[in-house]
Each structure stands twice: as C-alpha cells, then as structure tokens.
N, C-alpha and C positions, 0 to 999 in steps of 0.2 A: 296070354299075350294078345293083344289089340291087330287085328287084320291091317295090315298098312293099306296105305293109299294109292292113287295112281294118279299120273298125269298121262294122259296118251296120247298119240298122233293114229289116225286112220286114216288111207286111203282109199281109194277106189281100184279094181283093177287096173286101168293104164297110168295110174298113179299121179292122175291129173288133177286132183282136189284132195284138200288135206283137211280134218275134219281134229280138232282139239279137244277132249273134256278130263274129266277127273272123275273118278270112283274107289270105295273100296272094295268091288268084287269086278274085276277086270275081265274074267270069263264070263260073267253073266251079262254085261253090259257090253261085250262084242256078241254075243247070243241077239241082244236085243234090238242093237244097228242090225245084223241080217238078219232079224226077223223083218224090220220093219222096212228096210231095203228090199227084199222080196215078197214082201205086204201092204204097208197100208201108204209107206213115204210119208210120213208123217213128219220127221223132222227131218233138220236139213244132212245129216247123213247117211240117213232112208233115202231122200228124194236122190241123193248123187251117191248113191250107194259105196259108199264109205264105213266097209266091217273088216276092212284089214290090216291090222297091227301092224304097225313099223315103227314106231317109238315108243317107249316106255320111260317114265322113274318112276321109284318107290319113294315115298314119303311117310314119316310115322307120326304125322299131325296134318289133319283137315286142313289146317291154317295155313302150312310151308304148300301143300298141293294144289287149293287157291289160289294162293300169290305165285306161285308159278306157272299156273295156265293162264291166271289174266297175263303175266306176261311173255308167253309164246303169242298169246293171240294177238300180240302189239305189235310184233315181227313182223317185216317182211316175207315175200314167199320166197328169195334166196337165203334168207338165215336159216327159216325154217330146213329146208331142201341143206343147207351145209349140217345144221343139226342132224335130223336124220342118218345121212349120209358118215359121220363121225361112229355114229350109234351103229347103224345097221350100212356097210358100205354098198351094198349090192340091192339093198330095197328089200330084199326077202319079206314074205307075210309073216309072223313075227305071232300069228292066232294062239296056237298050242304051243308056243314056246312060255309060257309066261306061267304062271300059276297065283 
C-alpha cells in the first residue's frame, strides 16, 4: 500500500503564524521544521519557528494534496484559524498524534 499524503498546518508556539505544506512522511518533515527552527532558519517556518502540528488531512494522491494546499494558502487568516479550530477546537500541538 502507497504511504498517503499530507496537507498540514504549523504553528508557532503563541500560535501567531501559520505555516502550510504537503508531505508524505509527516513525522519527518515536522523533524525537519524544528531542526531548522532551532538551527539554521532557513525557510520561512524555521525563521518563525513553526513545528507544531495542528492541522492535518490525508490524501491518497499527490495531485488531491496539491490542489488542496494551494488552496488553504489562498485563504484568509480567519478561514484558516475557523478551519483549525473545526479540526482541533483548543489548538492542541497535534506532533505525535499523527503517524
């Protein structure tokens, strides 16, 4: 069976910046935001250290996970923040829940 996909949302701890991407190894690719958050800031969810899970979907083709982050990232920051909020009501970090 094919590793499914991801669309995720990151935050920051005071959960003021929200950071979007897509993978299909979700524990490794929050590994690699706090490596690089407490490293080198490289991209832009190292620089505003954004490795904390609070949104997630699965998707079982590249293609549906794609077309779904370009369109979160098209969102407003209240859709987003109502999204979230649907998914995870209290914000929780969401890191080791996921597999």
């Amino acid at each position: 069976m094919l590793s499914p996909y991801f669309v995720y949302i990151t935050t920051n701890e005071n959960r003021t910046v929200l950071y979007i991407g897509v993978t299909n190894a979700i524990q490794r690719r929050l590994s690699e935001h706090y490596s690089d958050g407490v490293n080198s800031k490289q991209s832009f969810a190292g620089k505003y250290n954004c490795y904390h899970l609070v949104y997630y979907e699965r998707f079982d083709s590249i293609q549906m996970a794609i077309a779904r982050e370009k369109e979160l990232k098209k969102w407003r920051r209240e859709k987003k923040d109502r999204l979230i909020t649907s998914f995870n009501p209290d914000w929780k970090f969401l890191d080791h829940d996921v597999v």
